[in-house]
C-alpha positions in Angstrom: 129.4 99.2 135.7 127.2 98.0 138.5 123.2 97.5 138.2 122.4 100.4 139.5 124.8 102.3 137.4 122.8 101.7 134.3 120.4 103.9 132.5 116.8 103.4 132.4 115.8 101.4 129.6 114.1 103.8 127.0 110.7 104.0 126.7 110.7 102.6 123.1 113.2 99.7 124.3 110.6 98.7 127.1 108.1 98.5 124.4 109.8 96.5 122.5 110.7 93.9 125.0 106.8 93.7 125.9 105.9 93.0 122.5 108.3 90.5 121.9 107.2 88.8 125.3 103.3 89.3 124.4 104.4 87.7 121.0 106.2 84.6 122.6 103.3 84.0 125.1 100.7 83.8 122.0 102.9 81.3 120.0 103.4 79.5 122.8 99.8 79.2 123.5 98.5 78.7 120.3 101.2 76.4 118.9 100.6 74.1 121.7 97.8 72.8 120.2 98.6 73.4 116.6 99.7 71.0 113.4 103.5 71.7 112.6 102.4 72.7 108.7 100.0 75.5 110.4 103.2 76.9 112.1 104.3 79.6 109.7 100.7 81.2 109.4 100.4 80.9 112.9 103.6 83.2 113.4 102.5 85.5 111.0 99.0 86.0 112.5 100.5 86.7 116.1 103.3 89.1 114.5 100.5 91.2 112.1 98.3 91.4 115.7 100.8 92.3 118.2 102.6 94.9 115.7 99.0 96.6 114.7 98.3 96.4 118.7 101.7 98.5 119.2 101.2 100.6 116.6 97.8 101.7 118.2 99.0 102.0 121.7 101.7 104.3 120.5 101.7 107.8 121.3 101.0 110.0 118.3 104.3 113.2 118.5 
């Protein structure tokens, strides 16, 4: 199968790769500058705000 053989990415799949990217930008960022036994809360803040971001952006069915 060629590249322009394939299907368009679903609308849900496209949302999920720009979460995880958003996601791996804010670590990035913010663990940078952060102390490795802050790491694990750090995480878990970013993942809490870019899944409560998502689910607002989300189109109600």
């Amino acid at each position: 199968m060629t590249e322009q053989d394939k299907p368009d990415p679903t609308p849900e799949a496209l949302t999920a790769e720009l979460i995880r990217r958003e996601a791996l930008r804010r670590a990035a960022a913010e663990l940078s500058t952060t102390a490795p036994a802050g790491v694990e809360g750090v995480l878990a803040r970013i993942s809490a705000e870019v899944t409560a971001a998502a689910r607002e952006k989300k189109p109600r069915r």
